[in-house]
N, C-alpha and C positions, 0 to 999 in steps of 0.2 A: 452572331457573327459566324463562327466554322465550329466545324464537328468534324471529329476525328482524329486520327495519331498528329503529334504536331514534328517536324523534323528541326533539329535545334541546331544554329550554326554560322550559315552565311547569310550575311543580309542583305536584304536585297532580291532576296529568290522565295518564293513560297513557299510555309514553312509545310503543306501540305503536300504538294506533287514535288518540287522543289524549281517551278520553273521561270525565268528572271517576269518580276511583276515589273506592272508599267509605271507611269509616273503617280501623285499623288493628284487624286482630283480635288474639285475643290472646298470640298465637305470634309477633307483630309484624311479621305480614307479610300484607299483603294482595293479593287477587283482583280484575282486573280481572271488571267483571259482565257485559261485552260481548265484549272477543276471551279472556276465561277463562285469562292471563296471572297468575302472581304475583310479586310484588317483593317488596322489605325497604322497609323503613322509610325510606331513603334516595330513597326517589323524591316524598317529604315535605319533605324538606328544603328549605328555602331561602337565602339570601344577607338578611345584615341589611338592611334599607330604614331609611337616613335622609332626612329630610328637614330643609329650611330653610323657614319664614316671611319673609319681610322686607316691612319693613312700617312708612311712615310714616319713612322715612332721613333727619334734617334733615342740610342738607349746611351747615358753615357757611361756606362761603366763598359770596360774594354773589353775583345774578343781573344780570349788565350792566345800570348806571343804576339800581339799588338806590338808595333812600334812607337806612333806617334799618332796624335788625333782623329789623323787622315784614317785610321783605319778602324774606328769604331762603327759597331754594330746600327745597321740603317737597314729598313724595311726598302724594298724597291732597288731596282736596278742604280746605277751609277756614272752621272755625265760629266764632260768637261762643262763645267757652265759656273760664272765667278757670280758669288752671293753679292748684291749691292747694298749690305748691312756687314761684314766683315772682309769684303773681294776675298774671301777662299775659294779655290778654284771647284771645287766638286761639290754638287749637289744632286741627291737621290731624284726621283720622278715618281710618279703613279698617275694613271688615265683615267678617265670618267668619262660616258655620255650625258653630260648634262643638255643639251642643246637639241633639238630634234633630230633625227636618222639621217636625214641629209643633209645636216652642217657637222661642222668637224667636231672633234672631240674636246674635251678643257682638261691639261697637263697642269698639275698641282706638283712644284719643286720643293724641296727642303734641304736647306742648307746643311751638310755633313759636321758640321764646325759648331754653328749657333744655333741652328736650329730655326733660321728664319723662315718664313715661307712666302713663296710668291705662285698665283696661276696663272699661264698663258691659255685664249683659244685656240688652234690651230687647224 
């Protein structure tokens, strides 16, 4: 197969020169097209990728000199906007690009009160 130092890391890219290999032929192994190296399939492979969002956490326990509900601790800014699971008037926001560059953005609310959550595109 190859000879020589092996560089360990991204997949996807030769682990010899390090430069992106092409698709899998179909013997299922592919040719590097630059140092003329061939692999298995195995140099494909990768490690799951999870991730987490967090977004909009209402904490309930109060912020020093709290008055009333209204004023508990919430990630994200704060809008007049009425929850339709308890109608209180204020719910926090946070933005995301879920949708491709040239469509709008998706606005994920959270109710300050219950903790509902609703998302608008816009």
């Amino acid at each position: 197969m190859y000879e020589g130092e092996i560089i360990h890391g991204v997949h996807g890219f030769c682990p010899i020169c390090g430069s992106v290999l092409p698709l899998l032929g179909l013997s299922g192994n592919v040719t590097c097209l630059r140092c003329k190296n061939e692999f298995d399939a195995e140099v494909f492979s990768q490690p799951e990728t999870t991730y987490v969002v967090h977004f909009n956490n209402i904490t309930k326990t109060k912020k020093a000199g709290a008055k009333d509900e209204e004023d508990e601790e919430c990630d994200g800014p704060l809008v007049e906007r009425r929850c339709p699971k308890c109608n209180n008037d204020k719910m926090s926001y946070a933005t995301i690009q879920l949708r491709s560059a040239d469509e709008g953005q998706t606005v994920f609310f959270t109710c300050t009160k219950c903790g509902f959550k609703e998302s608008e595109n816009s």
